[in-house]
Biopython code that builds the backbone (N, CA, C, O; Angstrom):
import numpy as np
from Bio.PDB.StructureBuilder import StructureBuilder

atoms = [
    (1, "UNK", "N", (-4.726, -25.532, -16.325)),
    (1, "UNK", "CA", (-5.384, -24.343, -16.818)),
    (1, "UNK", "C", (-6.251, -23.657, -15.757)),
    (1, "UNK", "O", (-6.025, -22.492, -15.427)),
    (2, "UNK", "N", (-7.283, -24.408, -15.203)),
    (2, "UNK", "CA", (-8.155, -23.832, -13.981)),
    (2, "UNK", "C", (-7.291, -23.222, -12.786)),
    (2, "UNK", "O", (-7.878, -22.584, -11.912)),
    (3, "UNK", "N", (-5.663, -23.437, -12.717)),
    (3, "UNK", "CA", (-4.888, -22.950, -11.583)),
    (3, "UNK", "C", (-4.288, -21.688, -12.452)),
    (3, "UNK", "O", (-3.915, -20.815, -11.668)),
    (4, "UNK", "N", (-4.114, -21.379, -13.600)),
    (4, "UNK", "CA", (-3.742, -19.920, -14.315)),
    (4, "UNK", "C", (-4.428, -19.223, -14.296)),
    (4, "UNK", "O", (-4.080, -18.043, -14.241)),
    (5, "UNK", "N", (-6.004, -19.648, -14.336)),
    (5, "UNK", "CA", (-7.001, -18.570, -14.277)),
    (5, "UNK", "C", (-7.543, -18.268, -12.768)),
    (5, "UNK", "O", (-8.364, -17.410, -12.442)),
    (6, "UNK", "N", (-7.050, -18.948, -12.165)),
    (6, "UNK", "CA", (-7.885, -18.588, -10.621)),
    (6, "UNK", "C", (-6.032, -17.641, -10.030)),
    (6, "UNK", "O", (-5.938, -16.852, -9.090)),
    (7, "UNK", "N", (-5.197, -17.970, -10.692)),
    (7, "UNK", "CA", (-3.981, -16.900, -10.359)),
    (7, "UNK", "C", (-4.163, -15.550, -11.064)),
    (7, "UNK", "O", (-3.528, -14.621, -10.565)),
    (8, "UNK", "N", (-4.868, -15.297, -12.065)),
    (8, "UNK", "CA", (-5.185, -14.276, -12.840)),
    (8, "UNK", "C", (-5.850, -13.480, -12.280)),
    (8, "UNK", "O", (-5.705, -12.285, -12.540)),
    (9, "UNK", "N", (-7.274, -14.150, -10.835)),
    (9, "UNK", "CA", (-8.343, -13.285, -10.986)),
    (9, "UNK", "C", (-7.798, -13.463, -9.656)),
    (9, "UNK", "O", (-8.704, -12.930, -9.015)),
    (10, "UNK", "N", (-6.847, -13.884, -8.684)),
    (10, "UNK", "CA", (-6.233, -13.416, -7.721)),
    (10, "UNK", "C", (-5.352, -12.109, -7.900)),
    (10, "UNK", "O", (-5.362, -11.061, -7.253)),
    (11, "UNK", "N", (-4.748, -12.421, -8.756)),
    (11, "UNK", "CA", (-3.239, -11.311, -9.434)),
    (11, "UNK", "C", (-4.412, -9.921, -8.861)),
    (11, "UNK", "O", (-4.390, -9.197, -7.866)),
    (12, "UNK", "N", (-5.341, -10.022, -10.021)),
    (12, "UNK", "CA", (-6.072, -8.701, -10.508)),
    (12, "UNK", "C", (-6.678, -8.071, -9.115)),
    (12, "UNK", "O", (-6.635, -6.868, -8.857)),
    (13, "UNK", "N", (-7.195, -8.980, -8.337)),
    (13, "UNK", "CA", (-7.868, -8.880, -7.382)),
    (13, "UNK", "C", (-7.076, -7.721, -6.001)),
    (13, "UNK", "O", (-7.550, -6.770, -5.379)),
    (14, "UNK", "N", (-5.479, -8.502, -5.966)),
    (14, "UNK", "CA", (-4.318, -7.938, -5.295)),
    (14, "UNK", "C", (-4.157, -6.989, -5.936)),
    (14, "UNK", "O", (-4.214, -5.972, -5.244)),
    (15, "UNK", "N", (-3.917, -6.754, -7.298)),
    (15, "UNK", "CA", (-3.450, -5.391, -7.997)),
    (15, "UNK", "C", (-4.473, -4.170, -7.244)),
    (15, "UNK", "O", (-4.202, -3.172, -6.577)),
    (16, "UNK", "N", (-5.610, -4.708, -7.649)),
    (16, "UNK", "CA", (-6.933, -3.732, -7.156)),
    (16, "UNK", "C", (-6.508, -3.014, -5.752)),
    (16, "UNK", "O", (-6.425, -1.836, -5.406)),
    (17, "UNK", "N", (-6.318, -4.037, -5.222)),
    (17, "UNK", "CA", (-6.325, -3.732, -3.639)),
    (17, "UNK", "C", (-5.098, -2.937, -3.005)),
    (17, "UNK", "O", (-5.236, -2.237, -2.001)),
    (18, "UNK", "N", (-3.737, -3.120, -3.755)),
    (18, "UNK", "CA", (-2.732, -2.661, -3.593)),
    (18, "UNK", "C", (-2.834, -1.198, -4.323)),
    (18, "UNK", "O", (-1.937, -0.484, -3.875)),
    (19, "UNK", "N", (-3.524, -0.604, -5.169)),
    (19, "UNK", "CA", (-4.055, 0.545, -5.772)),
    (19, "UNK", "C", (-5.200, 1.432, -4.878)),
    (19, "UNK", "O", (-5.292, 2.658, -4.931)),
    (20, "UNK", "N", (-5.849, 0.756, -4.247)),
    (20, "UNK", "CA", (-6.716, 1.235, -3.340)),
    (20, "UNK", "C", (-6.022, 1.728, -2.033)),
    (20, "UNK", "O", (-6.245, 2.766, -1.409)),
    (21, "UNK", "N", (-4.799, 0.367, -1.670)),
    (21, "UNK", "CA", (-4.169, 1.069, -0.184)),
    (21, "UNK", "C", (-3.438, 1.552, 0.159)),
    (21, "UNK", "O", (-3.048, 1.758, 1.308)),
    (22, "UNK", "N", (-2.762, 2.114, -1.696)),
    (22, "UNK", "CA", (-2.189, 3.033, -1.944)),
    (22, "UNK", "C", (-2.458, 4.464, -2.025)),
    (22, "UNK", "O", (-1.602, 5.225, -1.574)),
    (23, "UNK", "N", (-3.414, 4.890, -2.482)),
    (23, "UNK", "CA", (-4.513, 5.687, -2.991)),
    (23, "UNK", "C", (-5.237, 6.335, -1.322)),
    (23, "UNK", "O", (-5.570, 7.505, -1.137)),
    (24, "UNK", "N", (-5.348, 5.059, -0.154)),
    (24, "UNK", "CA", (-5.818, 5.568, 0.819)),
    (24, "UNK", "C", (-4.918, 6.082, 1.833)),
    (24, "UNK", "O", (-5.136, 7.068, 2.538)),
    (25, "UNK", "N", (-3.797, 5.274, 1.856)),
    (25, "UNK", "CA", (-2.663, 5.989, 2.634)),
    (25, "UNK", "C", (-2.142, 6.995, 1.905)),
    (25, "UNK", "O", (-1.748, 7.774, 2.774)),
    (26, "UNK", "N", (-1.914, 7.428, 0.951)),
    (26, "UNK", "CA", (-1.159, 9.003, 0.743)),
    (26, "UNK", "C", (-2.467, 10.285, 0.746)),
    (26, "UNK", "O", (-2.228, 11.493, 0.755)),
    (27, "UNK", "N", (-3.870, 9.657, 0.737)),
    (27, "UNK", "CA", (-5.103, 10.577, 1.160)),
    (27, "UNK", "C", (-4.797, 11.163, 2.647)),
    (27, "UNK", "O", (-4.891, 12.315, 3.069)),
    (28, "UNK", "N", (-4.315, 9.704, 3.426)),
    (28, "UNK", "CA", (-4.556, 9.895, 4.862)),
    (28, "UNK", "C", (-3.106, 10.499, 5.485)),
    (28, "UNK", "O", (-3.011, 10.769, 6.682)),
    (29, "UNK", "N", (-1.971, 10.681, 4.522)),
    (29, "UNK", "CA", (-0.744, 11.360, 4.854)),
    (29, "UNK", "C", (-0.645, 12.471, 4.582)),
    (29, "UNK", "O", (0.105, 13.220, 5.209)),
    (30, "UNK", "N", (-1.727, 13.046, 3.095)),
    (30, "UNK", "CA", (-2.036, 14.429, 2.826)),
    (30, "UNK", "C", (-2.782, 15.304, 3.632)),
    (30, "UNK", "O", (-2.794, 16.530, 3.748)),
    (31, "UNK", "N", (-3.455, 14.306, 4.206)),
    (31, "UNK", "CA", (-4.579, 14.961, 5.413)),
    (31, "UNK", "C", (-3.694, 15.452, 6.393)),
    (31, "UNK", "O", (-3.556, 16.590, 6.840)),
    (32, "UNK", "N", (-2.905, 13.999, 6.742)),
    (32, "UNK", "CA", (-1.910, 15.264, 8.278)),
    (32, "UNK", "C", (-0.891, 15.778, 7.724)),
    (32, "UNK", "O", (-0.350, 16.589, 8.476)),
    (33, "UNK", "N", (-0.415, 15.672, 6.792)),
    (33, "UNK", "CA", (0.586, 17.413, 6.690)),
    (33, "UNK", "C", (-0.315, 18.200, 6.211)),
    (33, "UNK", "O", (0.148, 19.299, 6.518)),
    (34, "UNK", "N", (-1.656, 18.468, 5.462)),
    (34, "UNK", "CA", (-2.400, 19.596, 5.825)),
    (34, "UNK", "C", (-2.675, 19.928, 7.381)),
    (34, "UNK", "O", (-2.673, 21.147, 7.551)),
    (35, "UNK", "N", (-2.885, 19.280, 8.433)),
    (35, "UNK", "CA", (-3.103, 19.489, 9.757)),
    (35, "UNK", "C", (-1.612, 20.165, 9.930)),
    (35, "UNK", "O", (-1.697, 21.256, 10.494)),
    (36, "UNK", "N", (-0.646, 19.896, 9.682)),
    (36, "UNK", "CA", (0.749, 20.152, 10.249)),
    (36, "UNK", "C", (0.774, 21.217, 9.790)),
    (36, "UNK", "O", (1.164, 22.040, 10.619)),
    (37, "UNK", "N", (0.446, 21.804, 8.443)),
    (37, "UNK", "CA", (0.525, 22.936, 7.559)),
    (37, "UNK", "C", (-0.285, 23.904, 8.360)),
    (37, "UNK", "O", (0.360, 24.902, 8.685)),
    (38, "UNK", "N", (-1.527, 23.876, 8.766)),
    (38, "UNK", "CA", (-2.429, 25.224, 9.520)),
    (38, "UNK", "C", (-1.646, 24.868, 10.912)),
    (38, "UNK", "O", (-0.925, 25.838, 11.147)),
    (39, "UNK", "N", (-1.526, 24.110, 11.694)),
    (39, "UNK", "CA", (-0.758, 24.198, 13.046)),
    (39, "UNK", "C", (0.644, 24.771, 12.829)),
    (39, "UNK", "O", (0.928, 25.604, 13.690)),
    (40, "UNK", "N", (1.490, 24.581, 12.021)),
    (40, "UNK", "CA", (2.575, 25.724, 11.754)),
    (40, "UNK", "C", (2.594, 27.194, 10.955)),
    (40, "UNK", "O", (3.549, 27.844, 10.531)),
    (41, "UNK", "N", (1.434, 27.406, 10.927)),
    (41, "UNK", "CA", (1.005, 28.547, 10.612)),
    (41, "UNK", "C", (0.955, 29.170, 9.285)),
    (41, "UNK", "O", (1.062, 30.339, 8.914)),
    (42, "UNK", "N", (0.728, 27.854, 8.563)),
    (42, "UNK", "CA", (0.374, 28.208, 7.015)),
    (42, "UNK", "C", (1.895, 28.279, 6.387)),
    (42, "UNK", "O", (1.794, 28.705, 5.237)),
    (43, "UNK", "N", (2.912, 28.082, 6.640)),
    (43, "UNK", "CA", (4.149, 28.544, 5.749)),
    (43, "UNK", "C", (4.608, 27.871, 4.512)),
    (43, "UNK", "O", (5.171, 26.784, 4.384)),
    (44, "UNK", "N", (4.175, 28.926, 3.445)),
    (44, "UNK", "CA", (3.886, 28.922, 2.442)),
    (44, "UNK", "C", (2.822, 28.097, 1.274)),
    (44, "UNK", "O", (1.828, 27.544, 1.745)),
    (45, "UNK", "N", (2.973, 28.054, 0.295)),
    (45, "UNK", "CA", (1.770, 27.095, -0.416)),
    (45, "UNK", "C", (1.282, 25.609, 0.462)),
    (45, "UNK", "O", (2.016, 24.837, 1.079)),
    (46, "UNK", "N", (0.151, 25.558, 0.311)),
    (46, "UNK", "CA", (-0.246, 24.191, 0.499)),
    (46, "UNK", "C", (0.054, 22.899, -0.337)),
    (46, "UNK", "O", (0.228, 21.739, 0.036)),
    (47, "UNK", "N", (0.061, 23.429, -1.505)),
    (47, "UNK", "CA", (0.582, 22.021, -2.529)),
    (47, "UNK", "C", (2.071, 21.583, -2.212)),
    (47, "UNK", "O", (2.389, 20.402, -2.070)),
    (48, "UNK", "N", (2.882, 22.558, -2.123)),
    (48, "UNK", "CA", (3.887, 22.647, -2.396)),
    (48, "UNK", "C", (4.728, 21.634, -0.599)),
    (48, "UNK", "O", (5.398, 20.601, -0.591)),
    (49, "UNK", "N", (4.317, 22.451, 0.538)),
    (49, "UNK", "CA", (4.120, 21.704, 1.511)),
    (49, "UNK", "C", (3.884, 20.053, 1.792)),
    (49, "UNK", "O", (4.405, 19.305, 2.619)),
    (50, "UNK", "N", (3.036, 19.852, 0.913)),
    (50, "UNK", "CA", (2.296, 18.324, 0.980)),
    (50, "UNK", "C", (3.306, 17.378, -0.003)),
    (50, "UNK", "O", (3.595, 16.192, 0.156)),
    (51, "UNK", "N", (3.829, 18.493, -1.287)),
    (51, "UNK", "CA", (4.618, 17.327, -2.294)),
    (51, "UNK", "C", (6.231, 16.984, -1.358)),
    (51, "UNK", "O", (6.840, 15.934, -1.158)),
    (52, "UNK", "N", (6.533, 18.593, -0.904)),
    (52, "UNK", "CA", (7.502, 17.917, 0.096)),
    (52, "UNK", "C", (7.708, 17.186, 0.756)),
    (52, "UNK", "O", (8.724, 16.516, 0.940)),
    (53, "UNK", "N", (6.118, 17.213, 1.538)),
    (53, "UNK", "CA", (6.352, 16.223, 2.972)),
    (53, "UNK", "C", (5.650, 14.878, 2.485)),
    (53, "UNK", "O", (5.208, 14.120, 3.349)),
    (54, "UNK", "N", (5.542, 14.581, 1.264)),
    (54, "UNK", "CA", (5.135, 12.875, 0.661)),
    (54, "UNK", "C", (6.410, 12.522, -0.309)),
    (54, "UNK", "O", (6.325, 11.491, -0.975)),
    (55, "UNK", "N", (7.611, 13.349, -0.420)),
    (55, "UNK", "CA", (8.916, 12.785, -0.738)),
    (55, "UNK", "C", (9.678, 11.664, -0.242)),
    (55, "UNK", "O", (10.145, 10.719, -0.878)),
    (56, "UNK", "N", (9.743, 11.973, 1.281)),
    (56, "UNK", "CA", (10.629, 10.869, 2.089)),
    (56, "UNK", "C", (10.087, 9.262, 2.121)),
    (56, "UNK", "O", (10.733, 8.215, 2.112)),
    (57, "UNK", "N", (7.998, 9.619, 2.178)),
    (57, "UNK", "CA", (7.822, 8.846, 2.291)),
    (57, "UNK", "C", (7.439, 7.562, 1.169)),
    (57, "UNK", "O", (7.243, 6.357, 1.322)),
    (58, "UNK", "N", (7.442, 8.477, -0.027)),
    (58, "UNK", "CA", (7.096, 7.855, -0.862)),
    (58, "UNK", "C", (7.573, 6.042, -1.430)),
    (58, "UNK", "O", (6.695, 5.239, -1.745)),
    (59, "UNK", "N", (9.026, 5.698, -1.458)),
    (59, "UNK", "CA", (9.951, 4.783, -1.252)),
    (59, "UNK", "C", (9.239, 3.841, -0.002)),
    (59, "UNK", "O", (8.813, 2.708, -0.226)),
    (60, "UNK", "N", (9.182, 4.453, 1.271)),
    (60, "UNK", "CA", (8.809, 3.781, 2.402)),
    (60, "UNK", "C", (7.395, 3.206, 2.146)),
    (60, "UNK", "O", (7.086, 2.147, 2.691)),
    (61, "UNK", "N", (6.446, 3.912, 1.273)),
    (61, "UNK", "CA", (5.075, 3.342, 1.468)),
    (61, "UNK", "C", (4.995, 2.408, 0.316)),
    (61, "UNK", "O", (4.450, 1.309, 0.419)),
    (62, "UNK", "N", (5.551, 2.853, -0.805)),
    (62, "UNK", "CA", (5.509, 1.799, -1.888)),
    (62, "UNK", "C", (6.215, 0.276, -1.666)),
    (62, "UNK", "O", (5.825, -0.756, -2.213)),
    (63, "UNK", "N", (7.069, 0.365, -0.960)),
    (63, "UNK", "CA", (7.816, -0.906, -0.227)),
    (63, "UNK", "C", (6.835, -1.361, 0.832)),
    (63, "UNK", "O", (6.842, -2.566, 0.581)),
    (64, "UNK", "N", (6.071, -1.231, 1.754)),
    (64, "UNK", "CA", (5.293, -1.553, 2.976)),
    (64, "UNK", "C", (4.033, -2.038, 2.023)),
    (64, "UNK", "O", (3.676, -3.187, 2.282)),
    (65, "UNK", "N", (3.390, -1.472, 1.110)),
    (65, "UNK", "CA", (2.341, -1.660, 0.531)),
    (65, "UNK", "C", (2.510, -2.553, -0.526)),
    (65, "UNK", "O", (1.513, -3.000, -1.094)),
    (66, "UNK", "N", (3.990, -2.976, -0.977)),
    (66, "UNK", "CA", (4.043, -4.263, -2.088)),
    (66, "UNK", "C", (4.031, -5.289, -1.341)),
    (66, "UNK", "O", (3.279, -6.238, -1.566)),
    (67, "UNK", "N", (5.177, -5.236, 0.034)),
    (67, "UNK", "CA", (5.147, -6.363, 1.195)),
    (67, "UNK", "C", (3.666, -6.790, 1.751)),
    (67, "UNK", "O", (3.652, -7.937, 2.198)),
    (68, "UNK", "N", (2.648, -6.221, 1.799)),
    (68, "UNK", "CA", (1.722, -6.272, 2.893)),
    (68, "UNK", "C", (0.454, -6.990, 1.877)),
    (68, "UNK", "O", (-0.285, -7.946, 2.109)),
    (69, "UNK", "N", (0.539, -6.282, 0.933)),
    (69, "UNK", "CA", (-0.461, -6.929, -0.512)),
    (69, "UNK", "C", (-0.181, -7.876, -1.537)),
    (69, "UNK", "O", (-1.014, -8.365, -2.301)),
    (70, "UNK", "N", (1.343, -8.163, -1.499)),
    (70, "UNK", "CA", (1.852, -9.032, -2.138)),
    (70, "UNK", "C", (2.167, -10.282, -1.879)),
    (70, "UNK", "O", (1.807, -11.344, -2.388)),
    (71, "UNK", "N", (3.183, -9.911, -0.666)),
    (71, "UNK", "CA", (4.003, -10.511, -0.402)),
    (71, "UNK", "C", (3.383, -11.858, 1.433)),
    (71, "UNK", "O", (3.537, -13.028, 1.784)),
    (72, "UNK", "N", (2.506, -10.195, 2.116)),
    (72, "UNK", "CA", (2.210, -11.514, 2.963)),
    (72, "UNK", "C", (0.980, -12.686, 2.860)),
    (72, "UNK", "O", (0.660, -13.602, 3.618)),
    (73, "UNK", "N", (0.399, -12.170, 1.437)),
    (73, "UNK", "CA", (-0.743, -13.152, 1.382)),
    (73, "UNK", "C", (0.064, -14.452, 0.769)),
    (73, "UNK", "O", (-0.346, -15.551, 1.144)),
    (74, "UNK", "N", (1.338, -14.412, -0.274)),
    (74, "UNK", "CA", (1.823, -15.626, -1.018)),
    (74, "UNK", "C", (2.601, -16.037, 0.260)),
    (74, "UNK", "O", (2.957, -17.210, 0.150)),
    (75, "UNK", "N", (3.013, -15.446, 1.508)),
    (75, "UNK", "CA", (3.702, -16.100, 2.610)),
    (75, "UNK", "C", (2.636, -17.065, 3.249)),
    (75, "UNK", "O", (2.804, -18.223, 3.631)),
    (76, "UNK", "N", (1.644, -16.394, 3.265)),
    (76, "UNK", "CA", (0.325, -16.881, 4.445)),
    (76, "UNK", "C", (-0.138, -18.554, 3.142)),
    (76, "UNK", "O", (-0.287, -19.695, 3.579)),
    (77, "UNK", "N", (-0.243, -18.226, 1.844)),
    (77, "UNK", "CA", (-1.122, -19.529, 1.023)),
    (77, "UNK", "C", (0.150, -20.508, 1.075)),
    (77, "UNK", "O", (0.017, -21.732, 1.086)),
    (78, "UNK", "N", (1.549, -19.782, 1.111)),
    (78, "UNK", "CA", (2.568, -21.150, 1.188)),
    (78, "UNK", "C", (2.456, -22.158, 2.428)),
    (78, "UNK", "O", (2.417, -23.389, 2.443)),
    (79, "UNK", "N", (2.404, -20.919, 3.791)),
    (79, "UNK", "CA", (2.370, -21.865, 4.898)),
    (79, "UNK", "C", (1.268, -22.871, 5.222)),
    (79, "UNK", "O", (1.331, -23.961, 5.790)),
    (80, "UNK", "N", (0.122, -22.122, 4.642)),
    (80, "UNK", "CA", (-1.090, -23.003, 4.591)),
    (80, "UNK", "C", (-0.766, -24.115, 3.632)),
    (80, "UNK", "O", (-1.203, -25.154, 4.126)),
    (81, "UNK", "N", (-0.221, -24.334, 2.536)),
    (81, "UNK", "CA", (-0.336, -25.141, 1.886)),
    (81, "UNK", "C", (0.935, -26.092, 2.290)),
    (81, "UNK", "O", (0.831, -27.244, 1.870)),
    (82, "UNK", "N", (1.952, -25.833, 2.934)),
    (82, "UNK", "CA", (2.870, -26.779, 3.625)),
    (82, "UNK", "C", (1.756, -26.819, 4.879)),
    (82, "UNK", "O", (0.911, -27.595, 4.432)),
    (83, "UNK", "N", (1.322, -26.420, 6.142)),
    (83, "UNK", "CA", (0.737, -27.377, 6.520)),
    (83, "UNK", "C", (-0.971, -27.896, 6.322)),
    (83, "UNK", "O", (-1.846, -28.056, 7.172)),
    (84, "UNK", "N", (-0.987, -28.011, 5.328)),
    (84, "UNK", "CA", (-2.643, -28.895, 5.188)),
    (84, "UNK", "C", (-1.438, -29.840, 4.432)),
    (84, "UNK", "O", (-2.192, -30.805, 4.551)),
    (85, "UNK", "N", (-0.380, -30.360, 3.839)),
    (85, "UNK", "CA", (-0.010, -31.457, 3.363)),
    (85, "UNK", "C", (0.786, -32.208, 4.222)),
    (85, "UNK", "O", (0.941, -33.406, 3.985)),
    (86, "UNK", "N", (1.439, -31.557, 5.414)),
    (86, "UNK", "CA", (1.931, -31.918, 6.465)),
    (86, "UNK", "C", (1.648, -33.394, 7.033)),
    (86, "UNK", "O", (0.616, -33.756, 7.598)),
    (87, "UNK", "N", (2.790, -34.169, 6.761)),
    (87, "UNK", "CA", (2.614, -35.653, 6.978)),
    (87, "UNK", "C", (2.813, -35.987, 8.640)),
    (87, "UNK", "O", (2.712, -37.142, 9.054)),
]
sb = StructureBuilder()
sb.init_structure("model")
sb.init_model(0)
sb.init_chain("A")
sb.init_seg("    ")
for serial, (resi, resn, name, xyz) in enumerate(atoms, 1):
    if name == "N":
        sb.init_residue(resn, " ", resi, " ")
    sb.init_atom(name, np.array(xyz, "f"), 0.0, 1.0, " ", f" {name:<3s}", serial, name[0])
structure = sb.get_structure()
């Protein structure tokens, strides 16, 4: 039981964090295609510009950001836990 609940308030903990570095990378991708948007000389809407140019990447960041928050911390507690039992 004490190992379901300390996976729970890990889970939540990762969820958090994977929402946050989600949330901060498409801030910080909106920022430079607004930069790209006034350096090409404004052509056309600004919203419209930004939803375009966060299309391609959208797939790419949601995959990098499940791997990186998910995936390399349960890689990193496996290897640790094969070697601290390491005979």
């Amino acid at each position: 039981m004490p190992f379901l609940r300390v996976s729970l308030f890990v889970f939540l903990a990762l969820a958090i964090a994977h929402l946050i570095a989600a949330m901060l990378q498409r801030s910080q991708k909106a920022r430079a295609l607004e930069a790209d948007w006034l350096e090409a000389g404004q052509p056309g809407p600004l919203d419209e510009y930004i939803t375009a140019g966060m299309v391609p990447l959208e797939k790419d960041i949601k995959r990098r950001l499940i791997w990186g928050v998910y995936g390399f911390p349960a890689a990193l507690t496996v290897a640790l836990a094969i070697l601290t039992n390491w005979d």
